[in-house]
N, C-alpha and C positions, 0 to 999 in steps of 0.2 A: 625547496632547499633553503635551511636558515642561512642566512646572508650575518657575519658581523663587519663593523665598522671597526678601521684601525685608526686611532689617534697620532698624531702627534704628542710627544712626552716634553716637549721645549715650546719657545719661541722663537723665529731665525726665519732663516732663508731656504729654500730647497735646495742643495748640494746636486743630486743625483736621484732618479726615478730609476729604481734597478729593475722594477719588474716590467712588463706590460701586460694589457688586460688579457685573460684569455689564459694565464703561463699559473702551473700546477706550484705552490709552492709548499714545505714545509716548516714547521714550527717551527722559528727561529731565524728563520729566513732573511735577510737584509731585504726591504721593500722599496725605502726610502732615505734619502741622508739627509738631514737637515744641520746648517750652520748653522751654530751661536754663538758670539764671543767667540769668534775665531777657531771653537772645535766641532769637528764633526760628529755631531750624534746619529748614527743607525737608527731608525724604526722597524723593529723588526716582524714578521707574523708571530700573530699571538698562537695561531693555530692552524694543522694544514689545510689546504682548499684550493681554489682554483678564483686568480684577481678576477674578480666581476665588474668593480670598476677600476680607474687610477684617477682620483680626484684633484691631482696636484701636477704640474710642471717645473724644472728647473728653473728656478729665479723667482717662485712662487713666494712672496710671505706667506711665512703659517703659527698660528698662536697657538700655545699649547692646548690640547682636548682638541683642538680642529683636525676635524675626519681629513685620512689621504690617502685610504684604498679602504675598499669594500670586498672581502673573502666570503665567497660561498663554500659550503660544506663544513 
């Protein structure tokens, strides 16, 4: 099953891990919230699948392009 990697689009803080591994999501989906400068940016799936991984934690720094869930299907 092709696996994609979802990015972070910012650099910040982890806000909020919405999904956990294992949970069907679709396109569009809130995955992840990342702080920056005080607002919250959503990550959303790019496309539907099912989380294979969750690469990231609340209170995590994450640089922008750095991987924070991995979607199979």
């Amino acid at each position: 099953m092709a696996q994609h990697e979802v990015v972070s689009s910012v650099t910040g803080v982890v806000f909020e891990v919405a999904v956990e591994e294992a949970a069907a999501v679709a396109a569009g989906d809130t995955l992840v919230v990342v702080e920056s400068m005080k607002m919250e940016i959503p990550i959303a799936a790019p496309r539907a699948g099912r989380i294979a991984r969750v690469l990231v934690a609340t209170g995590d720094s994450v640089d922008e392009g750095q991987p924070v869930a991995i979607i199979e299907g």
